[in-house]
C-alpha positions, 0 to 999 in steps of 0.5 A: 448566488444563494449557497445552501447546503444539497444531498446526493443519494446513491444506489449502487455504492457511488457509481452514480449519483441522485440529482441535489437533493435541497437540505433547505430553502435557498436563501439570499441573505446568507450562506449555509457552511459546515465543518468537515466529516460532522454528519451523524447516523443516531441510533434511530436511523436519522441522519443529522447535520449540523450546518452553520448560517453567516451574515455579513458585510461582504466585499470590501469597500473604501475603509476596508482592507482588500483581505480582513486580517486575523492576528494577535495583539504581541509585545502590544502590538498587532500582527499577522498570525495566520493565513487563514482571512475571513471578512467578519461577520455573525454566525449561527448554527442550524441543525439539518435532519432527515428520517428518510436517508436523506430524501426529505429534510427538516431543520431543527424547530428552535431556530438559529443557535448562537450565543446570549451573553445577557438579555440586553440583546449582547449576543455572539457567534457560534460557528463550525458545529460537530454534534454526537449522540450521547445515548439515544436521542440525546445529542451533544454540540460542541460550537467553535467561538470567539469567547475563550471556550468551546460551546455546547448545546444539549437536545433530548429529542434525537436534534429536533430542539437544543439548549442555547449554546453555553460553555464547556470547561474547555479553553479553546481559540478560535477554532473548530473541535471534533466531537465523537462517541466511542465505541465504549460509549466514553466521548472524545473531543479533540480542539485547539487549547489556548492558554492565558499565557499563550494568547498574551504571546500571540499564539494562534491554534497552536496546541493539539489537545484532546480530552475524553468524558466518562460520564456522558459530558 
């Protein structure tokens, strides 16, 4: 069955709903997911929503561990950290946004977003998007990935188009940050830190961390 994302407009404050209302075109190929509590209003009136795209094998097959695990490498040694499985698989981000609250939608016109580590085609995923508007028209991305770092992406044109994913200065695992844009216009992240230390003892989204820019990021 395609997954893809859907909107739900109310005119009576939540009493009752709009029929779905598609964000994109149904695809088979892969799914649309989102981070929770991502979507934005920006200074325009536009609403964006940062969605990522996976694509993967799905299922299991005769090689294949009924439940892929996630796991450090401690005393050398693989081991189970979490209960958090997933099936692996490459991801992107694509952004949503709508200038009509949320009648029609259009997707960001630079395509799926991920990771060029080099132009030999060596690419890697992002995943998990949070996005907040900097001043106006201009938006920040952060992506979770498997690269040591949070990713960010820049777009000057209220979400339109975005920069290819680079890295902050922020050491991260593999999870998800939240971006926010205070009220005093400094921005907040908050994400799991991780250490050289702490990967080499196996820790696994571990540390709380927080970290607020004064200058735009």
């Amino acid at each position: 069955t395609p997954r893809y994302p859907v909107f739900y407009r109310s005119e009576d404050g939540g009493k009752t709903w709009s029929e779905p209302i598609p964000m994109v075109a149904p695809h088979s190929l892969f799914g649309f997911n989102m981070l929770m509590d991502v979507a934005i209003r920006t200074s325009s009136g536009r609403i964006v929503v940062p969605f990522y795209v996976s694509m993967g094998k799905g299922g299991t097959g005769p090689d294949d561990n009924p439940l892929p695990i996630a796991g450090k490498l401690v005393h050398n040694q693989f081991v189970h950290t979490t209960g958090h499985f997933f099936d692996p698989s490459f991801a992107g981000a694509i952004v949503c946004y709508s200038d009509d609250d949320g009648r029609t939608w259009q997707t960001n016109s630079d395509g799926m977003l991920f990771i060029l580590n080099d132009w030999n085609a060596n690419f890697a995923s992002v995943n998990e998007p949070t996005v907040t508007e900097v001043t106006p028209g201009r938006l920040l991305m952060f992506y979770r990935t498997g690269m040591g770092r949070l990713f960010q992406s820049w777009s000057t044109d209220d979400g339109e188009s975005w920069t290819r994913p680079r890295p902050t200065c922020l050491a991260a695992c593999t999870t998800p940050a939240q971006l926010r844009t205070l009220p005093n216009g400094h921005l907040l992240c908050v994400w799991n830190q991780t250490s050289e230390q702490e990967v080499q003892l196996g820790l696994n989204r571990t540390r709380l961390s927080s970290a607020i820019s004064r200058d735009g990021g």
